[in-house]
GUNU-350801 format. One line per field, with one value per atom (N, C-alpha, C): residue number from 0; residue in three letters; x, y, z; atom name. Coordinates in steps of 0.001 Angstrom, whole numbers, plus 524288, in hexadecimal, padded with zeros to 5 digits. Atoms other than C-alpha are relative to their C-alpha. Layout:
// GUNU-350801
nr	NUM_...
rest	ALA_...
xx	X_...
yy	Y_...
zz	Z_...
atom	CA_...
***
This chain:
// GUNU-350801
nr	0_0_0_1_1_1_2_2_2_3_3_3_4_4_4_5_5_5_6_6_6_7_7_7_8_8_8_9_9_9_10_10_10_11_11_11_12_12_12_13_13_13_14_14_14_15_15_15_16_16_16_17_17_17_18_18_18_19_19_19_20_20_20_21_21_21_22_22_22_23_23_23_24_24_24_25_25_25_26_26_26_27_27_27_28_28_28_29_29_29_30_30_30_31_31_31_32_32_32_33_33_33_34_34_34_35_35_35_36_36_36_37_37_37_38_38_38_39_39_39_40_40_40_41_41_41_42_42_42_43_43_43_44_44_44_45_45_45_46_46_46_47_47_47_48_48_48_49_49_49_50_50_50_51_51_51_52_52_52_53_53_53_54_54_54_55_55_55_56_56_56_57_57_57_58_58_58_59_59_59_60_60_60_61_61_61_62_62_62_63_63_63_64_64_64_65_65_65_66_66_66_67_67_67_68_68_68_69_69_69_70_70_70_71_71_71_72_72_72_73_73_73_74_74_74_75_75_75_76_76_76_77_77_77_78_78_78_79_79_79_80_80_80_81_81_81_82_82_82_83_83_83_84_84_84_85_85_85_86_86_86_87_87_87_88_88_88_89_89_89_90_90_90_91_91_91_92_92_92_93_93_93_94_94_94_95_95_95_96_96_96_97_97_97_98_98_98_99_99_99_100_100_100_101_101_101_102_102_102_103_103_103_104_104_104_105_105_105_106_106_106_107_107_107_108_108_108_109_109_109_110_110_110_111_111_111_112_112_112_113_113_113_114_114_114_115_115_115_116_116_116_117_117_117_118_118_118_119_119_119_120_120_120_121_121_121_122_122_122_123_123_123_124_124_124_125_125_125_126_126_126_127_127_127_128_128_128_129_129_129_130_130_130_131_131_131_132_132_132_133_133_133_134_134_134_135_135_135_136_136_136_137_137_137_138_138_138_139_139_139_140_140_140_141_141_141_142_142_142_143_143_143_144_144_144_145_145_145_146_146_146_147_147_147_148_148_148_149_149_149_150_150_150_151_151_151_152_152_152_153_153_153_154_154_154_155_155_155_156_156_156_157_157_157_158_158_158_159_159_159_160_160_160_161_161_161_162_162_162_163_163_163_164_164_164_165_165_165_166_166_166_167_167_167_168_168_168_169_169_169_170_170_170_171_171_171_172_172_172_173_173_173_174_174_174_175_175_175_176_176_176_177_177_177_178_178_178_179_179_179_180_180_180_181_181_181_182_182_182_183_183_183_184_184_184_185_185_185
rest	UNK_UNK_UNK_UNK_UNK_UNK_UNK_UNK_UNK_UNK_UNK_UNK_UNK_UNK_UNK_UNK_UNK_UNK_UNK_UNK_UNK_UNK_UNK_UNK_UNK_UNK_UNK_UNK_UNK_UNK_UNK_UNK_UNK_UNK_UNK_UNK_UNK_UNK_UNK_UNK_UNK_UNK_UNK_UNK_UNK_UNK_UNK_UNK_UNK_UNK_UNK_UNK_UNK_UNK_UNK_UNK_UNK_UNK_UNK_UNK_UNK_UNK_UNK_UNK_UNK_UNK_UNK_UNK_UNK_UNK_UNK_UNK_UNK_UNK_UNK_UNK_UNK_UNK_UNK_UNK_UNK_UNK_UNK_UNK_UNK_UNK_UNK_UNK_UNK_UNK_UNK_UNK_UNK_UNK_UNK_UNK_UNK_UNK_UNK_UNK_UNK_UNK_UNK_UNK_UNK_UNK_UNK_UNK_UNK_UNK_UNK_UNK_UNK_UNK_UNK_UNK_UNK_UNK_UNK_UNK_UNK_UNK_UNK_UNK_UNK_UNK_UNK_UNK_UNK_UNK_UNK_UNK_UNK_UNK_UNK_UNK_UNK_UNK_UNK_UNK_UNK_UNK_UNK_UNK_UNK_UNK_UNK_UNK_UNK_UNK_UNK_UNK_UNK_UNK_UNK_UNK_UNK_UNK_UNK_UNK_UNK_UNK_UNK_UNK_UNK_UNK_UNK_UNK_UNK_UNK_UNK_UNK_UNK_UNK_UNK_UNK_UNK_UNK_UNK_UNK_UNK_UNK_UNK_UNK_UNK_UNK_UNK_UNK_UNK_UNK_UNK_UNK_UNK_UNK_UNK_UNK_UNK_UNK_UNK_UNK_UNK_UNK_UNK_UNK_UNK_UNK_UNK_UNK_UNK_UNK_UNK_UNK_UNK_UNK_UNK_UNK_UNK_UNK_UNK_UNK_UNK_UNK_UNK_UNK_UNK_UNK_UNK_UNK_UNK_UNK_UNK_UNK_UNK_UNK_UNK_UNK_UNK_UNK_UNK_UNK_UNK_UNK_UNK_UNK_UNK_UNK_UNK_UNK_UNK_UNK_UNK_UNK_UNK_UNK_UNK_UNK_UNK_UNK_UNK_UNK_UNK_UNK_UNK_UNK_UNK_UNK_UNK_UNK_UNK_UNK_UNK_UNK_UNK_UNK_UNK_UNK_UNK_UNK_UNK_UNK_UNK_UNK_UNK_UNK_UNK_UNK_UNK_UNK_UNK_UNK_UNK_UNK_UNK_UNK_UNK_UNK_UNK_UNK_UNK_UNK_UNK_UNK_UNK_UNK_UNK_UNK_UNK_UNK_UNK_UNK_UNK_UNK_UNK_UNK_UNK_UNK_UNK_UNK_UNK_UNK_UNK_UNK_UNK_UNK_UNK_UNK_UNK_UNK_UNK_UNK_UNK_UNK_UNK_UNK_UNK_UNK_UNK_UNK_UNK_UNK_UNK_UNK_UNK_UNK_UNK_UNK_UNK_UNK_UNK_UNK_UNK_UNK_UNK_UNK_UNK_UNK_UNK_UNK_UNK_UNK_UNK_UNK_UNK_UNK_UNK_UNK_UNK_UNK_UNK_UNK_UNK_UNK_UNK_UNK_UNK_UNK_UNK_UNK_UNK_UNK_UNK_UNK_UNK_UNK_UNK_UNK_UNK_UNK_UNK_UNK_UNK_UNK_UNK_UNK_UNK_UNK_UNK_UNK_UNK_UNK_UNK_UNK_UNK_UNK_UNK_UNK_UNK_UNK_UNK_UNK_UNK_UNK_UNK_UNK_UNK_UNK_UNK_UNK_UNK_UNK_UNK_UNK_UNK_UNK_UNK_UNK_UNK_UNK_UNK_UNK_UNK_UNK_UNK_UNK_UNK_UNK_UNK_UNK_UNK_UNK_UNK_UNK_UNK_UNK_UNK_UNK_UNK_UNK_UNK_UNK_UNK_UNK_UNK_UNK_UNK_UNK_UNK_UNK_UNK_UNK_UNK_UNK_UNK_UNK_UNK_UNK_UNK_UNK_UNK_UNK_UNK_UNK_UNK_UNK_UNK_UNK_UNK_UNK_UNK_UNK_UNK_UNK_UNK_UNK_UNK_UNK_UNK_UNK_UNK_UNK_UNK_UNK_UNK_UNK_UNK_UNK_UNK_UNK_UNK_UNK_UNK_UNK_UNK_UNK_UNK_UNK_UNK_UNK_UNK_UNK_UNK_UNK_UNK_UNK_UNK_UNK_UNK_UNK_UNK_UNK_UNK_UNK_UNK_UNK_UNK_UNK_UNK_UNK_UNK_UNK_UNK_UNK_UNK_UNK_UNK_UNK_UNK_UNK_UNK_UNK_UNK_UNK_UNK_UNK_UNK_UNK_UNK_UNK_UNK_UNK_UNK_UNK_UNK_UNK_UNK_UNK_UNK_UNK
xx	8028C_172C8_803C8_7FB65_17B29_7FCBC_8022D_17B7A_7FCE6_802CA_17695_7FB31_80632_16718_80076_8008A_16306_7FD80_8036A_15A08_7FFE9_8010A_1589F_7F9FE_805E3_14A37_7FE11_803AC_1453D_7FA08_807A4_13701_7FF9C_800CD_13086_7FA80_80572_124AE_7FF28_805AD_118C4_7FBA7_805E4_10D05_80004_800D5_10935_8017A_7FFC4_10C28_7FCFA_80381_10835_7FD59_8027A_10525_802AC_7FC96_10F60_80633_7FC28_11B9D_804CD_7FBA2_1256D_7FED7_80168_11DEB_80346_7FF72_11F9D_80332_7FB2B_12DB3_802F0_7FE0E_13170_7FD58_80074_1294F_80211_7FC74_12FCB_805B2_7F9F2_13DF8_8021C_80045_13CF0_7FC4B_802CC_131D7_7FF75_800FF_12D0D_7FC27_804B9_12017_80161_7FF2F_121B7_7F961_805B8_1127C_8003A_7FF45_117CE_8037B_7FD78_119F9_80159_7FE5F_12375_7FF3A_7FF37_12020_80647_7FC42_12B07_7FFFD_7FFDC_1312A_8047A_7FC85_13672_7FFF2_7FEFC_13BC3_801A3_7FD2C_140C5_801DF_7FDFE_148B1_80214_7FF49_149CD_800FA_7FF08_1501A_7FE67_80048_14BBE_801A8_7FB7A_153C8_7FBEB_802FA_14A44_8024B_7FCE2_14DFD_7F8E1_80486_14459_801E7_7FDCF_14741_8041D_7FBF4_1539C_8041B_7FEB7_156AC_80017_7FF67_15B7B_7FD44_802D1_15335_80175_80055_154FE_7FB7E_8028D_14978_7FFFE_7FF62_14C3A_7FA6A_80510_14087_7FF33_7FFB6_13BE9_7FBF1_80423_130EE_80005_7FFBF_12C48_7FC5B_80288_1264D_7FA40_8040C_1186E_7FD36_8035A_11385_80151_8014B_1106B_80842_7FDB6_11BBF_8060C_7FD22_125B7_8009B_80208_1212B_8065F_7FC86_12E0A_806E1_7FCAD_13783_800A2_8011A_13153_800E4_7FE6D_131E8_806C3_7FC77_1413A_80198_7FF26_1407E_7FEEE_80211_138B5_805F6_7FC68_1458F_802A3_7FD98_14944_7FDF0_80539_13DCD_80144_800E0_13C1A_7FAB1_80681_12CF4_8008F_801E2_1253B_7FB08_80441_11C3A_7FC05_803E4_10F5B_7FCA4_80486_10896_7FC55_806D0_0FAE4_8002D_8031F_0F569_7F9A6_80437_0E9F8_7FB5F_80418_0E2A5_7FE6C_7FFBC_0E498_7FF2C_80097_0DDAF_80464_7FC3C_0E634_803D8_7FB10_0F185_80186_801EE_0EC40_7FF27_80345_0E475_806F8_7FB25_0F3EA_803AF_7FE58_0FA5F_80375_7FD5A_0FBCA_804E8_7FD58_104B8_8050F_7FAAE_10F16_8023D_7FCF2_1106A_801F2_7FE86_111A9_80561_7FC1C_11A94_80508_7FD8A_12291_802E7_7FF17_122F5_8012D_7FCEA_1250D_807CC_7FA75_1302F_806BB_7FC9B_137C6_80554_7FBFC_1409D_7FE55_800ED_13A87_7FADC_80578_12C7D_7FC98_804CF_12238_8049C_7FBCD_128EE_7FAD7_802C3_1225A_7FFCB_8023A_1195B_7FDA0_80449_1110B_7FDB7_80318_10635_8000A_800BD_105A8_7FA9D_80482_0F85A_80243_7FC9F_0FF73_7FB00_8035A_0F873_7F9C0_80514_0EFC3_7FDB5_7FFAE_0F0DC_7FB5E_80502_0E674_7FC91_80312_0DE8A_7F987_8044D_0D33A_7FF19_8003F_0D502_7FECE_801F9_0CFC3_7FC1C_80694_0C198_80273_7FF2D_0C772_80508_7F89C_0D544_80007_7FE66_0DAA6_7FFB2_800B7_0D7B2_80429_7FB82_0DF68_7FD64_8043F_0D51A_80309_7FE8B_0D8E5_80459_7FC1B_0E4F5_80156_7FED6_0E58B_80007_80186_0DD28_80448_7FB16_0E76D_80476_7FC97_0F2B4_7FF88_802D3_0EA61_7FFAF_8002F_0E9C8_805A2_7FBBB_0F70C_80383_7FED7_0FBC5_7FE18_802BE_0F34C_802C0_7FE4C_0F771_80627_7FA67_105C2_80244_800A0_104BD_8057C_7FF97_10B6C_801EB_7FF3D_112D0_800FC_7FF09_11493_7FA90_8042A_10C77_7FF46_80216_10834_7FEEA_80429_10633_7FEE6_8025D_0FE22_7FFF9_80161_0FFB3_7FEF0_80356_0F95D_803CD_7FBF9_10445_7FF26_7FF22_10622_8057B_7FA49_112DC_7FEDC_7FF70_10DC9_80044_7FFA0_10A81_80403_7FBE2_1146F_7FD1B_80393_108C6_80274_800D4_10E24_805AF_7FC35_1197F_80321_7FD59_12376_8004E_8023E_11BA3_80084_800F5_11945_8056C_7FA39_128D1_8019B_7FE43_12B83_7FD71_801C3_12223_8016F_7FEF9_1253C_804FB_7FA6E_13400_7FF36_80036_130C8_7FCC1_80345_127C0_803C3_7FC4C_1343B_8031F_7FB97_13E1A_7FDA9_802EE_13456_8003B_80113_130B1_80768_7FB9D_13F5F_80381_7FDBA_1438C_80305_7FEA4_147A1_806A4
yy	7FB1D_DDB9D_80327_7FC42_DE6F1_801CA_800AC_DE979_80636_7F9CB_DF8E4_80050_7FF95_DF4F7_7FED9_80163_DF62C_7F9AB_8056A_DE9DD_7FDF1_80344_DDFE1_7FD6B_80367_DDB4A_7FC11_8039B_DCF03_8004F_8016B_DCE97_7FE96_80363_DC52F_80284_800F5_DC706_7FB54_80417_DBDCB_80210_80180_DBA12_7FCE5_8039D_DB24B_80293_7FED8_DB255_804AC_7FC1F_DBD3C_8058C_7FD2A_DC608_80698_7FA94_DD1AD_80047_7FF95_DCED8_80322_7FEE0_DCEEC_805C5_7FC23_DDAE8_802CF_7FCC3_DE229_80112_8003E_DDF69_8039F_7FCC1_DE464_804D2_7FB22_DF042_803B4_7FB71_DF3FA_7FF0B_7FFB6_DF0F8_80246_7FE41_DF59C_8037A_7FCC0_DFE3D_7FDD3_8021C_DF5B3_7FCBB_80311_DEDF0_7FD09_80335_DE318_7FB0E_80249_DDE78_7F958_8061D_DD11E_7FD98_80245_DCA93_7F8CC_804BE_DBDE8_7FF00_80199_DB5F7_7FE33_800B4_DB45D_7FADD_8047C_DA806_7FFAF_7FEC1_DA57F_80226_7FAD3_DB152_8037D_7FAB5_DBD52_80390_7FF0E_DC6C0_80639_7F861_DD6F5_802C2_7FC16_DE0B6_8065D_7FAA6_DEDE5_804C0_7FD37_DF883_803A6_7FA53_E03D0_80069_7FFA4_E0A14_80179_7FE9C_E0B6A_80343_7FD9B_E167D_7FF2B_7FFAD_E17B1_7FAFE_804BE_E0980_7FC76_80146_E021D_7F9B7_8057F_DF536_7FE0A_80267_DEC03_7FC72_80381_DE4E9_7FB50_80437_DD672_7FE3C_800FE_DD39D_7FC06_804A4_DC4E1_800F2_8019E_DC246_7FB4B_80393_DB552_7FDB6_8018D_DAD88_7FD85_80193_DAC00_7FA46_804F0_D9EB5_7FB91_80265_D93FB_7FC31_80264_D8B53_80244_7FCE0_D94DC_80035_8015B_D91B1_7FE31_8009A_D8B0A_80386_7FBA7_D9465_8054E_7FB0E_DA032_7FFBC_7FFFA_D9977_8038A_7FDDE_D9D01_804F4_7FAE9_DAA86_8033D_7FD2F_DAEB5_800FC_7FE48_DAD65_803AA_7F9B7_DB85D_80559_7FC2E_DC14F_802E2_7FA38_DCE62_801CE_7FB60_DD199_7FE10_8033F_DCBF4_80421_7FBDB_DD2C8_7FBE0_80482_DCBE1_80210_7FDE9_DCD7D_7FDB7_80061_DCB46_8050C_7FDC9_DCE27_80321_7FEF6_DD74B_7FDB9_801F6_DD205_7F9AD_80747_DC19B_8004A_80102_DBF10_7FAA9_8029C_DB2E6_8001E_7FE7E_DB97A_80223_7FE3F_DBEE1_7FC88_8035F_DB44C_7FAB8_802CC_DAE06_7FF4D_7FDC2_DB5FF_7FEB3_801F9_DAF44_7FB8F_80437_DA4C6_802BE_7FD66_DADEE_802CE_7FE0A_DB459_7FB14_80532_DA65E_80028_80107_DA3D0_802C3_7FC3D_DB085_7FF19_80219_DAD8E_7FA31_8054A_D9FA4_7FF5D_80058_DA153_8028E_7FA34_DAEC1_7FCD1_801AC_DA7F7_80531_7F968_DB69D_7FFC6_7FE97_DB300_80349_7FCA9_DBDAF_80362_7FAF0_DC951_805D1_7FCE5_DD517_7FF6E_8003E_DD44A_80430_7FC38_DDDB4_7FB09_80389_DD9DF_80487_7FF9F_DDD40_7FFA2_8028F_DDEB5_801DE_7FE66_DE017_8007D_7FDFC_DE3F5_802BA_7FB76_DEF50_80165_7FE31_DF266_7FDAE_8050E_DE77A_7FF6F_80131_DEAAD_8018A_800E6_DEE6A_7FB21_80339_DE325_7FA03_805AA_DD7D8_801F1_80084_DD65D_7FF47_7FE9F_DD38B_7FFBF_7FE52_DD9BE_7FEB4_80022_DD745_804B1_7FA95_DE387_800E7_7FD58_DEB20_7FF6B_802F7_DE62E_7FA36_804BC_DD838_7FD88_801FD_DD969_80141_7FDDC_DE11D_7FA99_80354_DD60C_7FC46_80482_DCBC9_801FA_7FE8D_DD3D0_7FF9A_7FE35_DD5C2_7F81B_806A5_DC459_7FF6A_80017_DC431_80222_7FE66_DCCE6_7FBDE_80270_DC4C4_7F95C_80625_DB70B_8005F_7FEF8_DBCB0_80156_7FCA2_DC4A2_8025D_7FCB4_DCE84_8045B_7FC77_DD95A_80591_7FBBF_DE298_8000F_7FF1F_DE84C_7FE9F_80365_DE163_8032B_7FA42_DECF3_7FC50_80055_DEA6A_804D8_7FD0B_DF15D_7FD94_80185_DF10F_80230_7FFF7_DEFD2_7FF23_801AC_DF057_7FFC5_80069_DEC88_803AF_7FC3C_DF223_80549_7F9F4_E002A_8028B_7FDDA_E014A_7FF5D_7FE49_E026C_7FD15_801F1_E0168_7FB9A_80401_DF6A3_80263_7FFE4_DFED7_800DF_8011D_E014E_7FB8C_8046D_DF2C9_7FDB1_800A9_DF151_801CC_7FCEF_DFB88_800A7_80047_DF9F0_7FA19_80423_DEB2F_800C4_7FF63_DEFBF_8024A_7FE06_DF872_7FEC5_8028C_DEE8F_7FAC3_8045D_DE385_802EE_7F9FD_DF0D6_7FF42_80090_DF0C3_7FC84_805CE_DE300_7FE4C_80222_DDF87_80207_7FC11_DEB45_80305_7FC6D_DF7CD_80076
zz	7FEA4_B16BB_80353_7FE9F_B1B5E_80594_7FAED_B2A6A_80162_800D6_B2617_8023F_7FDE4_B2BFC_8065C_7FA05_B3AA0_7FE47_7FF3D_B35CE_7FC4F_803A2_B2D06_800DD_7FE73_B2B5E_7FC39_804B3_B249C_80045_8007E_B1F89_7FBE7_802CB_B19EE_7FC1A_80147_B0F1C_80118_7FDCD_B13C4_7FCEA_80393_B0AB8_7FAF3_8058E_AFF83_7FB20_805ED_AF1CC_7FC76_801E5_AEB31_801B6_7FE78_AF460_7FEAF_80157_AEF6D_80447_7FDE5_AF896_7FD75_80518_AEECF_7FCA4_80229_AE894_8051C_7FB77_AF5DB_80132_7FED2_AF8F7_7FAC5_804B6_AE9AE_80024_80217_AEBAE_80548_7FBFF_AF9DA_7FF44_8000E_AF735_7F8D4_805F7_AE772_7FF53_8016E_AE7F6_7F89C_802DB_ADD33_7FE84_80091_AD69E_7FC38_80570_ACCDF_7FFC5_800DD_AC7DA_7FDB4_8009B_AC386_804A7_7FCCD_ACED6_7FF49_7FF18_AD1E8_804DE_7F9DB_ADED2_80164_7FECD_AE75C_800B8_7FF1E_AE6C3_80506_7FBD9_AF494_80226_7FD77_AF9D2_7FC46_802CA_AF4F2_805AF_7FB8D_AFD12_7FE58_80000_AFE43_80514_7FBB0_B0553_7FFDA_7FF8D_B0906_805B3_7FC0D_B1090_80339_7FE94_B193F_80644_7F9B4_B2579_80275_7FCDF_B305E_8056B_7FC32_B3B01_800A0_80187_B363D_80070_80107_B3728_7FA74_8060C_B2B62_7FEFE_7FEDF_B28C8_7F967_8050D_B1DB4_7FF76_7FF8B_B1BB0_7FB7B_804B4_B1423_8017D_8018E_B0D83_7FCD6_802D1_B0A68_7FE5F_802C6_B019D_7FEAB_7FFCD_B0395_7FCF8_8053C_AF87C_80395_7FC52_AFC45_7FF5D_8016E_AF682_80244_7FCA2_AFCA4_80099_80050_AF63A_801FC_800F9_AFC18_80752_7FA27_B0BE7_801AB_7FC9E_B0F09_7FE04_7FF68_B094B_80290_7FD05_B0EB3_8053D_7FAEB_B1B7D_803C3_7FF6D_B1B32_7FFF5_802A9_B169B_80515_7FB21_B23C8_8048D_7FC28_B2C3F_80078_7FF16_B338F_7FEDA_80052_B2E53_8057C_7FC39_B3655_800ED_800A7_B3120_7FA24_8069A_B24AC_7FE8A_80185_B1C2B_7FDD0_801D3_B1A57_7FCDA_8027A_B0F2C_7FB22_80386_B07E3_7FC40_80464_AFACB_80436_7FD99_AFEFB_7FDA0_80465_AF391_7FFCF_80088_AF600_80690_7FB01_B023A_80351_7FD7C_B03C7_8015F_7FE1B_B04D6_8054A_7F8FE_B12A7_8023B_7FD9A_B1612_8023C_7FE8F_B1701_80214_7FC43_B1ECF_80342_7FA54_B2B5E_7FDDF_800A2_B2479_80000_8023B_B2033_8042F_7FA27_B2E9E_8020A_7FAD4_B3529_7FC74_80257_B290F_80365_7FF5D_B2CC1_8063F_7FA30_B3B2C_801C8_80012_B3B7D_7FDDD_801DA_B327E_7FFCD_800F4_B3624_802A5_7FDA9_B40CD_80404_7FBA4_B4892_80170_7FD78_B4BFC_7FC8B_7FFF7_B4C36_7FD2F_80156_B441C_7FCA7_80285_B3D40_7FAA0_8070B_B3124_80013_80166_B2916_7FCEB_8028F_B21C4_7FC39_8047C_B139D_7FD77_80315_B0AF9_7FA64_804EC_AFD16_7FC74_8056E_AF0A3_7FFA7_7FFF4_AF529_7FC62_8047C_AE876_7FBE6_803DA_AE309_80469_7FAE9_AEF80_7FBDD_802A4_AE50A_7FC5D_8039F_ADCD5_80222_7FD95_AE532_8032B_7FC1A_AEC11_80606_7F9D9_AFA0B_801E3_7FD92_AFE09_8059D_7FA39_B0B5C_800BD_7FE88_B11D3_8057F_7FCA0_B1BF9_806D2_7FCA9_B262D_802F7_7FE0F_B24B8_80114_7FEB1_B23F6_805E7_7FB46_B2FB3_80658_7FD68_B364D_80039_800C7_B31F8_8057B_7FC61_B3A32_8059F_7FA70_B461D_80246_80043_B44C9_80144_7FEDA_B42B4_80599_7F7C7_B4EFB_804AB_7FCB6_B575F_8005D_7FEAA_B52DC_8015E_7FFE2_B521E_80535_7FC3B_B5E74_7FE32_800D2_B56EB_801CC_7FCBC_B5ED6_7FC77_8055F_B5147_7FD9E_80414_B4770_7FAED_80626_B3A1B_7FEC7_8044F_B3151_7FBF9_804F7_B2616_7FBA0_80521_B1861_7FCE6_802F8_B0DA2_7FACB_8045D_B002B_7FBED_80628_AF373_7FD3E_80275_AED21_7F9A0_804B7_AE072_8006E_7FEB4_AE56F_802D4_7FC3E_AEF14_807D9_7FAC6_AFAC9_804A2_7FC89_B0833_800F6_7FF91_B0464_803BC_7FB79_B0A5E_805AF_7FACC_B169F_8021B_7FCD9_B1887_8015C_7FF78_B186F_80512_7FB33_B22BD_802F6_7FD97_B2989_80449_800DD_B2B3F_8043A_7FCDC_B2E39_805D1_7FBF4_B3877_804D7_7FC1F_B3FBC_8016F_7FF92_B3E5B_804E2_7FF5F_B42DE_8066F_7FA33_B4F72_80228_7FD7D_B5185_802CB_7FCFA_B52BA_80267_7FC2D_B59F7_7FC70_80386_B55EB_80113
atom	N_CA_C_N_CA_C_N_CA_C_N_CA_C_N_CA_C_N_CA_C_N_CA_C_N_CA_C_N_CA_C_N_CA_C_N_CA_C_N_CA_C_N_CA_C_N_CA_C_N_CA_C_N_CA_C_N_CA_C_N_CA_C_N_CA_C_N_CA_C_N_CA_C_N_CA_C_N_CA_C_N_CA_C_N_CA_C_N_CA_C_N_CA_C_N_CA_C_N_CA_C_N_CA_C_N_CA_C_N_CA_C_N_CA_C_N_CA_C_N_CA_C_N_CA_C_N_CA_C_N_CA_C_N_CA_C_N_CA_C_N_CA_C_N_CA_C_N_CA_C_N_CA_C_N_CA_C_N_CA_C_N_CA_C_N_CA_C_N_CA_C_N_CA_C_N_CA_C_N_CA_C_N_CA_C_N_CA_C_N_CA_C_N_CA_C_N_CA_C_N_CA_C_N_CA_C_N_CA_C_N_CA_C_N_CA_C_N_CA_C_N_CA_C_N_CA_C_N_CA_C_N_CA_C_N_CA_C_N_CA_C_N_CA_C_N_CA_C_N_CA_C_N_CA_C_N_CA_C_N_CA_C_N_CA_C_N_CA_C_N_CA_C_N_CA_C_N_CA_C_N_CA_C_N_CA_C_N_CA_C_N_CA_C_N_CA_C_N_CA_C_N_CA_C_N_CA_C_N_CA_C_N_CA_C_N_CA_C_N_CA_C_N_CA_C_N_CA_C_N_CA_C_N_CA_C_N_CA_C_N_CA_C_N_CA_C_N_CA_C_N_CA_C_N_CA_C_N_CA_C_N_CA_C_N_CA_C_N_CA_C_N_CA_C_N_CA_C_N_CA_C_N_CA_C_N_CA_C_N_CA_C_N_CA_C_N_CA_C_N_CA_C_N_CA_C_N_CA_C_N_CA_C_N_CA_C_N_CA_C_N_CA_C_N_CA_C_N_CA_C_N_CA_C_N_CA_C_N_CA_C_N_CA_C_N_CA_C_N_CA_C_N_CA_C_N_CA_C_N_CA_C_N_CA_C_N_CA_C_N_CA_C_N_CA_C_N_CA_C_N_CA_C_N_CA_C_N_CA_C_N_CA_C_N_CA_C_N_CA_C_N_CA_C_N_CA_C_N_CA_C_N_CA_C_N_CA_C_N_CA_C_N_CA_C_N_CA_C_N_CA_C_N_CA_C_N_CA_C_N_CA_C_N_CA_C_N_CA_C_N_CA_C_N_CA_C_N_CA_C_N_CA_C_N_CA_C_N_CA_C_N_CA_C_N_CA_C_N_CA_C_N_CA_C_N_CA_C_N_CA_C_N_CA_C_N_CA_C_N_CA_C_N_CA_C_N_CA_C_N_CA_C_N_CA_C_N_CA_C_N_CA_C_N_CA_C_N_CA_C_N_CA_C_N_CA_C_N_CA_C_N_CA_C_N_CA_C_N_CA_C
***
């Protein structure tokens, strides 16, 4: 990586199988949708360039394979993390209800502690197409848990994404950056 960026930031995707990671990452660094999806096996690994108040940031972007059988490779991938993006299907309650594993994961494994996350609700897009969506309520509730057990000195934004439409992805990016940009001093 060329010494051209005030910052280099690692972040990790966090959540289970399926939940649109891999969608999300191909539609903010490609502005791109592909409806046949492959799960990631492992990792996968992307860079994207944006400046923030005229600072140059590179953010390397892991996507970490979410299934179960995949627990002690992912462990490695967390080192040195900056800020992880956590995210749930809005439509698969278990994909919420799972949550807390993938922060301890994140934090146990960074080698940095406590660091800045967002929370992700992906596939707004199929928010009519299931009887009970995670709502913007519970997720909220979730964060307000999290801060507390975390004691938290940042803000957990929550959006609400779609990798197919475009909704919000590159918000939850720069938003993300500019809460790392803070957290570890400007």
């Amino acid at each position: 990586m060329s010494v051209d960026y005030d910052y280099i930031f690692k972040v990790c995707f966090l959540g289970q199988g399926n939940v649109g990671k891999t969608s999300l990452i191909l539609r903010y660094t490609q502005n791109a949708f592909i409806e046949d999806y492959k799960p990631t096996l492992g990792t996968d690994f992307a860079i994207k360039k944006l400046t923030i108040e005229g600072r140059k940031i590179a953010l390397q972007i892991w996507d970490l394979a979410g299934q179960p059988r995949f627990n002690s490779v992912r462990e490695l991938y967390y080192k040195g993390s900056h800020g992880g993006l956590l995210v749930f299907d809005i439509t698969r309650r278990d994909s919420f209800s799972n949550l807390n594993s993938w922060v301890e994961e994140l934090y146990k494994n960074s080698g940095r502690g406590i660091m800045p996350i967002a929370l992700l609700g992906n596939k707004v897009d199929l928010r009519d197409e299931t009887d009970d969506p995670i709502t913007p309520e519970e997720a909220q509730a979730y964060i307000r848990e999290l801060k507390k057990k975390y004691e938290l000195n940042f803000e957990v934004p929550y959006l609400e994404t779609s990798a197919k439409t475009g909704d919000n992805v590159d918000e939850s990016f720069n938003i993300l950056a500019h809460t790392i940009r803070d957290y570890i001093g400007k």
